[in-house]
Structures are given as C-alpha cells and as structure tokens.
N, C-alpha and C positions, 0 to 999 in steps of 0.2 A: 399633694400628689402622692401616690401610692409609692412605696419604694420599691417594687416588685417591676413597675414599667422602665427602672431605668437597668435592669438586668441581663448582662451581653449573654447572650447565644449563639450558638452557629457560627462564631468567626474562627476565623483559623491561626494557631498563633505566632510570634514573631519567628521568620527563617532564623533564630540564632543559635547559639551552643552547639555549632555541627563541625566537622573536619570538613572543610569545603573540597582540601584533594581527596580524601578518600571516600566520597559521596560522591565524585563524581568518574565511573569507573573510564568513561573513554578518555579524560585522560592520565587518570593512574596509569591504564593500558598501556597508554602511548608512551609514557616515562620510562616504565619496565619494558618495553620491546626495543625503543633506539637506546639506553644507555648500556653502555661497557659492563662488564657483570663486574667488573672490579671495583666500581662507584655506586653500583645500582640500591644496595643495600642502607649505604650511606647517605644519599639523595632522595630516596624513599622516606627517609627519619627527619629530613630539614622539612622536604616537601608537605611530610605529616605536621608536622610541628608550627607550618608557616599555614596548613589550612586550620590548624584549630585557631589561632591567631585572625586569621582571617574572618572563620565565622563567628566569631566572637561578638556580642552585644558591643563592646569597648569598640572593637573598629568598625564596627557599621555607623558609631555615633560618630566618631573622627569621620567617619565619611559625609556623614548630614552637617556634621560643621564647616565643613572645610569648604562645602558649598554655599550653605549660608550664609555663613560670614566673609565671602567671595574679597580677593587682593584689595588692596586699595594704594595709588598712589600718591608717594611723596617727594615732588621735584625740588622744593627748598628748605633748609631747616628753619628754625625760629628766626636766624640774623639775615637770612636773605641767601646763605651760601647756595648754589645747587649742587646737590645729592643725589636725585634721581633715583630714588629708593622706593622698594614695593614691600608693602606691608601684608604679612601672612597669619591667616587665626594660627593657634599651636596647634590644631589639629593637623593642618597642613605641614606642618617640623615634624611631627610624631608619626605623619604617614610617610614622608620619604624620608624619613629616619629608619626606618622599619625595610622600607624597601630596599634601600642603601645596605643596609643589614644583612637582609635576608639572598646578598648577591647579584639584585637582577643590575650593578653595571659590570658585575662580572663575568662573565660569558669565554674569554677572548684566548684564554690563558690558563686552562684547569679543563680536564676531561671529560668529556658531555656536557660542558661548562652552556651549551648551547639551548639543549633541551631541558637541563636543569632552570637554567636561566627563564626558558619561554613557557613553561610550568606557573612557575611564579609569577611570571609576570600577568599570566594569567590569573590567578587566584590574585593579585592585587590588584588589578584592573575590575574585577566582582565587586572589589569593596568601594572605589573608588578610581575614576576613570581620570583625572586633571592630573594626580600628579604622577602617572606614570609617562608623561611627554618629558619632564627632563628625565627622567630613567631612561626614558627611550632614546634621547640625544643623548645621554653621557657613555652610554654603553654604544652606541653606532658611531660615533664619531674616532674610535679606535680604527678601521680602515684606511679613514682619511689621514689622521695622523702620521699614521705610518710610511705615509708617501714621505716625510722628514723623518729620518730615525732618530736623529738630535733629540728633534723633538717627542717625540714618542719615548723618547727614553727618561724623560721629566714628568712629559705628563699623565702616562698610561699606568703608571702606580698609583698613580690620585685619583684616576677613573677609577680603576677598580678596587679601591677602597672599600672595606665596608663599614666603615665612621665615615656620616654626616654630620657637616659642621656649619650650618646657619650663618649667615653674614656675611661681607667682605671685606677680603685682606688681602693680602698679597698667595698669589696661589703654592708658593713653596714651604708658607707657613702652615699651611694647614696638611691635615693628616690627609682630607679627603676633597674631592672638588667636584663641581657637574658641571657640564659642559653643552652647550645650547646654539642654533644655527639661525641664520638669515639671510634666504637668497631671497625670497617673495618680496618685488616691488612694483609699487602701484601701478606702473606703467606697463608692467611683464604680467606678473603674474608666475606663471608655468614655464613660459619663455625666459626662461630666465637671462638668454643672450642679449635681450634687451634692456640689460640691469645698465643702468648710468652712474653707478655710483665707483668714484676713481680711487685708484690707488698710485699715489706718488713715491715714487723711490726716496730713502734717505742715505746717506753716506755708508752707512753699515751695511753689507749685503746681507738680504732679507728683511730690512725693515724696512716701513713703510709707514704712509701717516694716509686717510681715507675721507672721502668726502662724498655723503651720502645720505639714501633719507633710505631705509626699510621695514614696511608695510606691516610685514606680520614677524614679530621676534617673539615665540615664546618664553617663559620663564626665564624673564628679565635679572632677576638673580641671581640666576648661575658663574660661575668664577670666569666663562671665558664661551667665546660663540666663533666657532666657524663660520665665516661669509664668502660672499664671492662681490669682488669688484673688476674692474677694468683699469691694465693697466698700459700707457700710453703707447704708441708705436718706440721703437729701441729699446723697451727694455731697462734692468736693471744694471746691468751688468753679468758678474759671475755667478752662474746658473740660470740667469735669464733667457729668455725664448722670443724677444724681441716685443713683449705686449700680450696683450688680450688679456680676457676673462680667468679670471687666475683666484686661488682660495687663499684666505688669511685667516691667522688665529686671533682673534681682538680679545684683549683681556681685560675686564670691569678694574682693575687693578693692576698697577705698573710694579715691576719689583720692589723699586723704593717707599712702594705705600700710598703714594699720589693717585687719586682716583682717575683714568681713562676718560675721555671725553666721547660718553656716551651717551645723549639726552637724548630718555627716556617722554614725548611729546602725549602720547595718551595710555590708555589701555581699553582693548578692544570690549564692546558691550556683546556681549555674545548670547547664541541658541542654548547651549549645555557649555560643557568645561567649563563651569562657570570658576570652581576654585582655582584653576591655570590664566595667570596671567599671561594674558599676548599684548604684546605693547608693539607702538611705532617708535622706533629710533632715529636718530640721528647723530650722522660722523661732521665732527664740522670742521674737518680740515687740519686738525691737530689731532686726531682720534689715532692711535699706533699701534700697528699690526704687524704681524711678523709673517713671511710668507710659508704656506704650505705647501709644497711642491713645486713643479716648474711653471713657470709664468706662461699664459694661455692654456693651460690645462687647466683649469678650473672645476671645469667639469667632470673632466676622469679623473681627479683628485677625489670630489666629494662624492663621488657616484655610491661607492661604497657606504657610505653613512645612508643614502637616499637607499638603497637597496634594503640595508638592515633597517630601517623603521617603517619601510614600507610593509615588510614584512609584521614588525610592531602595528602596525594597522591590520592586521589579518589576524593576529594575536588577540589584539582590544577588542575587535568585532566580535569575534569568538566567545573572549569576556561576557561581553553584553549580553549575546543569545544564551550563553548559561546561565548566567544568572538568571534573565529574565525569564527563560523556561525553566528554572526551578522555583524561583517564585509560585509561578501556576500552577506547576505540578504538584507543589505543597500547598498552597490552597484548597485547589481541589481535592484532593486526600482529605481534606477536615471539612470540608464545606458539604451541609445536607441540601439539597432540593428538592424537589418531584420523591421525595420517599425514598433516596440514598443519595449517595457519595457521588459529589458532581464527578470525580476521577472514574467511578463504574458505569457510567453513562454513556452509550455506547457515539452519541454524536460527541462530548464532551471527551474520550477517550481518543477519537481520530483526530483532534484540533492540536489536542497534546503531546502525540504520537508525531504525528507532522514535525511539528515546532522542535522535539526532540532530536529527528531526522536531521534537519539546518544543523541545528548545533552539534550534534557528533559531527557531522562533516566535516564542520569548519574548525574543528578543534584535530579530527587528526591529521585535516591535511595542513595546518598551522604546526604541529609538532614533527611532521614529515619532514618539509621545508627547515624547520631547527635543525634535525639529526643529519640533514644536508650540510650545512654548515661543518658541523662538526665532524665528516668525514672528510671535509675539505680535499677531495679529490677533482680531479681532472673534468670527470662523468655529471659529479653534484656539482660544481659547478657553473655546467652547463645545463643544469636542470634550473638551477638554479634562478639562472638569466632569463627562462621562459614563464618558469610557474611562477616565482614572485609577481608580475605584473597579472599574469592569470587570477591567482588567489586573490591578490589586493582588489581588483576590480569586480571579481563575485562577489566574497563575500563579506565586502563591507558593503556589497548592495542590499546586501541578502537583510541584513542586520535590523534597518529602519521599522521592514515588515513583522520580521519576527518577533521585535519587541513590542508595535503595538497591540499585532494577534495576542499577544503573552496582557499585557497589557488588559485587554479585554474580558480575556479570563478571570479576573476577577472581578468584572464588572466595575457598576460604580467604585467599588475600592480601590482597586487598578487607577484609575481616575484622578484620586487624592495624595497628593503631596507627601502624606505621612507612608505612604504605600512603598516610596521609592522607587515604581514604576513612570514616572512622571519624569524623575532625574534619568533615568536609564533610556527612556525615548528621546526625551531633550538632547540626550548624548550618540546617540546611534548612528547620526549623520556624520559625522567628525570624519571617521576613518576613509571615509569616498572620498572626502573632499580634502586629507592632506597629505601631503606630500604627493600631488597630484590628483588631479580629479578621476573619473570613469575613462573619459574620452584620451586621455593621456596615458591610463594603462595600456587601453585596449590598441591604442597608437604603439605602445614600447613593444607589446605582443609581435606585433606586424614587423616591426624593425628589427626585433631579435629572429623571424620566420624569416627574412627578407636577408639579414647581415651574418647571424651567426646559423650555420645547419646542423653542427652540433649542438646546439639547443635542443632544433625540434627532434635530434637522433636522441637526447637523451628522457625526453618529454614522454618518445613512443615507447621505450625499453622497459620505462616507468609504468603505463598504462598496460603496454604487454605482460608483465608479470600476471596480471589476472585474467588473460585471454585463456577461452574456454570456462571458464566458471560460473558465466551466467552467459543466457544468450541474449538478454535484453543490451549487456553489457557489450557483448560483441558487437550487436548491430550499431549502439552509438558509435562504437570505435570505425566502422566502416562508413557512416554516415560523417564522421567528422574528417576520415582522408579524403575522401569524394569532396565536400569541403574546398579542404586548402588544398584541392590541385584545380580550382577554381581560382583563377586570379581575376574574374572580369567584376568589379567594382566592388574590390576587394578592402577599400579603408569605409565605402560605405559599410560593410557588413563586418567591420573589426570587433564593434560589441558581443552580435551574434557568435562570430567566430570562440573571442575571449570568454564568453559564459557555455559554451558548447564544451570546450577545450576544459573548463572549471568544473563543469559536471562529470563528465567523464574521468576525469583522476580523480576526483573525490567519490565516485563510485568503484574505483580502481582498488581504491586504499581500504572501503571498507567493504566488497568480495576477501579481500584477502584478511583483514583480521576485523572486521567488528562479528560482533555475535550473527547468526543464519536471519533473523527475525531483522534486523537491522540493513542488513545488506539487503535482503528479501526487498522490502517496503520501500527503501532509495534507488533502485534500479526499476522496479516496477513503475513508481511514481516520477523520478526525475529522469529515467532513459526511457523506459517504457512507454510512458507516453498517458497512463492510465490514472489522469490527476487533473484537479481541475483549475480555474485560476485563483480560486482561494486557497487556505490553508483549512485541514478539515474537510479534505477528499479525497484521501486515500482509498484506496480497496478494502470494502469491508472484510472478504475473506482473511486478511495479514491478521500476523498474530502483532494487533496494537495492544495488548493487555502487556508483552511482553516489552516492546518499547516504551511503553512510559514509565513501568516500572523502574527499568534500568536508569531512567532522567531523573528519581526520586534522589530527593535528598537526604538523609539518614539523620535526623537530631537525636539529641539525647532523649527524647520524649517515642523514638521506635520510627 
C-alpha cells in the first residue's frame, strides 16, 4: 500500500500549549472588574500561571486518565478486616493536588478570595470535571461549620489548606483535609426531611453515634462528611432543641486512629463523572458524629454549603460550555471544506457565534454571583438568595445543548472518544441534577419571591443598572414584572418564570460590560425574540465574525 494514503491532512491540531485564562477574555474580564485593585495584580499572575498549567498536554492526560481508569472499591483487606477503602489512578492525587494548590478550597478568608477562587475552579473544571466535587464540598462546607465555632476553629485551617495529603488518618495529623456531604437518601431524595436515618445522643454533649443507609456520598475519601440525620423527640440535652433533623460532622477517622464505622456498600455506575467516586453508605449504629449546630436545625445549618456548590454547579456548567466551545472554535479555524475555513463560513460562523453567546453568559453571571460573595453585604446577599437558584437552574440547562451543538462541530471527530467531546457531554448533565434537580430550583425561586422581598428588591436594582441601554432589554424587564404580578398558577409556570428572570440578568450583565457585538447578538437573539429553536440562527446582519473571534483560543501555534 502506498505510504502516501496514510498521510493526515486537514485535521486540526491538539487544543494544548495555551494559557486557558488568558484566552479566554470574558473571564479574564470578569476577574479584573470584581477584584480589589490591591489583589488584582497578584491574582492575575496565579490565575495566568494556573491557566498555562491547565492547557497544558500533562493535564489534559491526567484528565483522560483519571477517567479511564475510573475508582475502584475495596471493602476488605487481604485477612478479611473491613476497610472500606477507594482506590484512585495518580492522576486523580495530581489533579486535586493541583487544585488543593492552586486555592480553589480557599475562598472564605483572603480578599477576592471568591472570584479568585471561581476563576480557577473554572479553568479546572475545563481540564477535568470529577474532581472538582470534593473541591467543591471542602470549600462550601466552611458556612456550615461555622454554625460551631469550636469547630470551625479546628477544621477551617485544614479546609483551606493548600497541601493535599492522600489517605486517611486522623484529621489533626494532617496539614490539609477535604471534606464531603450526605443528605440524598433513597427514600427522599430532595426531600431531604424524609431522611430516616437517626442520631442518638451519647454522654458527651454533642456527640452522637448514627444509624443509617445514604444513597448518594460522593468522594468517599475525604477526611470527614457533613450529613443530616434525625434526632429523637427531647433532645440532647445542653444546646439541644428537643429533636429533629439536625447536621453532624462524621469523621472517616476517630482522633485515636480507629477507623469510623463507615461502610462504604457500593459505588455508583454512572453517565460521566466517571473518575468521582459516589458510593452508598452505611451508619451502623456505632458510626460517631459530633453535632453541628443546634438540634432541628439541620437545614439552616447546611443551607449554606447547599448554596455555595450550587453555585459550583453554575461554575462547572460554565466550565463545560467553554471548553467545549473552544474546542469548535479551534477546529474550525484549521478545518478546510467547500474551499476555506469552516470558521469563515458564514452558516458555520452563526452556530459558533451562538454557542459563544451561552458561554459568555454563563461565565459572567457565574463570576457576578462570586464577587457577590465577596462583598458580603446586606444587598449581595439578598441577591444572592434569588439568583443562585435562578443561575443553577438555566444554566446547567443550558449546558447538555451546548456541548452537543459544540460536539457536532466537529463532526464525526466530535463523536470519537479521543476527541474529549464525548467525556464533556457524558458530563453536562451533572450540574441540573445536583444538589437539586430543575424543578427544586425553580421551586426555591418562588419561595425566595414568596418569603424574602428583599431578594426580589435586590434582583430588580441588579437588572436596573442597565435600564435604558438596550430596548430589547427594557422590554424583557417589563415583560417579566407583568409576570410575577401574575400569581394565578404560579408554581405551574416557575420554570418559565426562573429562565425568564436567568435571561434577563444575564443580558443585564453583558449591556453593561461585555463588548457592543456581544451584548448586541444576546438581547436581539435571547430577549428579542429574533432566534430560532436551534443554535445557528441568529441575525445574519450581527457582527458574528466579531463574536467568535473573541471565543478563540490563543495557542502557541497563533
């Protein structure tokens, strides 16, 4: 056979060797606009330094292994003892070694500590989606802690660590620790008030021993998990609230080095996250937890953790549509067809442009929501209460679509396994469905319209900042008060409502700072009205030459 027919052509070459933050300007943008000028300089140079790390060939392969060679459990050693132990390739140590490193469970405690933090977790999320779920529980579960300051005063230095330490031991021994949660039980679900799993009081005030089975426990390995059990009618005693649903810290490891009674029963066979282990648990009556806050408060204890990763779900979605719209946008830049550059191609150009569109969005109103945080006011935080369930519910909808459209874009290559489009769609789903599904944000929406009205004062102040700038933009803002002074079958229409409410701040955010070409094309197409129900039907008039360019990636190769 001729050696000349096995001669590659026309492929486009590997995304690697690029600065992944500084390629990607909306959220460079967004970093230099919410942080402090007194950090911004300095967080700019991690941030640089954590995206050439990031695009780097080395972690893109940590990332193909860490899925491939997906956890594996081990509940006995060789002599029969149980251990309950989960085994991880080293790519999965090297990638939250890295993340551990580069800050993202640091957020809580260091200035812009929020948006620096949601930067990165971004750009680590691009390389590899599984193990930023314990990054995401060890950095959110600082709220709930705090409801004990005892406690928080032990173990909020080992959250924000940046040495990861593999294995367990006792958690005082180590420099650094993760930290991991489990309310979802088979019989609940969402509901979590229907958790049956108990907690009995021990002599000690605040300890407690648990008897329980839970459904879904992510990364099993972590030094210690927040749960929520039921604790009986009376109470503990001192500080006790006579019972109920109440949060505990369970530790895989007891101070004297004695392993927890923690039996780990399977691990979940999943869609994507394939290298994050989620195992089912079991408390079998000796398992010993310490309480975190007052007894029947369960809920407002961990609310706060639930808020902050739900938020990491708005983040990792974000993740995914970047990546995966620069995937296609570098393809297409190299790919020839019909006699040029599938990127110069004026239908080829709109699908790009679109898919661009999603992903700025959901990337600055993901770093909007961080800088909220970090001004920790009064105002942000009742922004807060509204848009987090808002964002979570768009656009981790948003996500499935946009990675397959991206997906497509390269055709059969797209397709192929080696592509890493494949892992990126497998994974797209996640963020809808955790820590609450769709129909549970768009419920907290209504609750928070319904309980707090500082929410929705802080919601409109937010949106109003850009009234007058566009009239596409006005008009959704007046379509969506007519709306919610609509209460008549008002939880039937909560989705509606919640993606209405998601559009319009995210067209809010970029009237006000993304580039004219950008704002232009998202108010025309998502308020306007002038879109079709595919991606790749925009207005031809917009300048899309201008938006896809700015979704380009930058490698060493131009």
């Amino acid at each position: 056979m001729a050696a000349t027919t096995h001669t590659v052509t026309n492929q486009a070459p590997p995304l690697v060797g690029y600065d992944m933050f500084s390629s990607d300007p909306a959220l460079a943008e967004a970093v230099q606009r919410h942080l402090p000028p007194e950090v911004s300089a300095e967080a700019r140079e991690e941030l640089t330094a954590f995206g050439v790390s990031a695009g780097s060939a080395q972690a893109q392969e940590w990332g193909r292994l860490a899925n491939e060679c997906p956890p594996r459990l081990r509940t006995h050693d060789r002599y029969g003892n149980r251990i309950d132990e989960v085994e991880f390739h080293p790519a999965w140590h090297r990638l939250l070694g890295r993340g551990v490193g580069a800050g993202l469970t640091d957020a809580w405690g260091r200035p812009g500590g929020h948006v620096r933090r949601a930067a990165g977790f971004l750009l680590a999320s691009q390389v590899e989606a599984g193990h930023g779920c314990p990054l995401s529980m060890t950095h959110a579960a600082v709220p709930a802690l705090r409801a004990d300051p005892e406690l928080a005063a032990v173990w909020e230095p080992l959250l924000a660590s940046r040495v990861y330490e593999e294995g367990l031991r006792p958690p005082l021994e180590k420099t650094g620790v993760l930290l991991g949660m489990g309310m979802t039980e088979k019989q609940g679900g969402s509901d979590v008030g229907a958790n049956t799993t108990r907690a009995e009081p021990l002599a000690a005030d605040g300890e407690y021993v648990l008897t329980g089975h839970k459904w879904f426990c992510s990364a099993p390995m972590s030094d210690g998990f927040l749960v929520l059990a039921q604790v009986p009618g009376g109470g503990s005693g001192a500080g006790g609230r006579g019972g109920g649903l109440t949060c505990f810290l369970v530790p895989r490891v007891l101070p004297d080095g004695a392993r927890n009674a923690f039996a780990i029963q399977r691990l979940k066979d999943k869609l994507g996250n394939r290298s994050n282990a989620s195992a089912e648990v079991e408390f079998d009556g000796t398992t010993w937890a310490r309480r975190v806050g007052e007894e029947g408060r369960g809920v407002r204890t961990i609310i706060g953790m639930v808020a902050a990763t739900r938020l990491d779900c708005v983040l990792g979605s974000a993740a995914l549509m970047r990546q995966a719209v620069a995937q296609a946008v570098h393809h297409a830049s190299y790919r020839r067809a019909f006699g040029g550059l599938l990127v110069d191609k004026p239908l080829m150009r709109n699908v790009l442009a679109d898919l661009a569109l999603e992903s700025e969005a959901a990337t600055v109103l993901g770093l909007r929501l961080a800088a909220a945080y970090d001004a920790d006011t009064d105002e942000e935080r009742a922004l807060l209460r509204i848009a987090v369930p808002v964002a979570k519910f768009w656009v981790t909808k948003r996500c499935t679509p946009v990675v397959a459209e991206a997906l497509e874009c390269l055709g059969g290559n797209g397709y192929v396994e080696e592509s890493g489009l494949p892992r990126l769609l497998r994974e797209s789903p996640l963020n809808s469905v955790w820590e609450g599904a769709g129909n549970v944000q768009a419920l907290d929406v209504l609750r928070a319209l319904q309980r707090e009205p500082g929410a929705l004062n802080a919601y409109l102040r937010e949106v109003g900042l850009a009234r007058g700038a566009d009239h596409r933009l006005d008009r959704a803002i007046r379509d969506m008060l007519a709306e919610l002074a609509d209460l008549e079958g008002i939880e039937a229409r909560a989705r509606r409502l919640a993606e209405r409410m998601a559009r319009v701040l995210q067209g809010a955010l970029l009237v006000r700072w993304a580039p004219p070409e950008v704002a232009d094309a998202f108010c025309a197409s998502r308020l306007g009205g002038d879109w079709g129900a595919a991606f790749g039907t925009l207005p031809h008039t917009l300048d899309l030459a201008a938006v896809v360019e700015r979704a380009r990636p930058v490698t060493e190769r131009g």
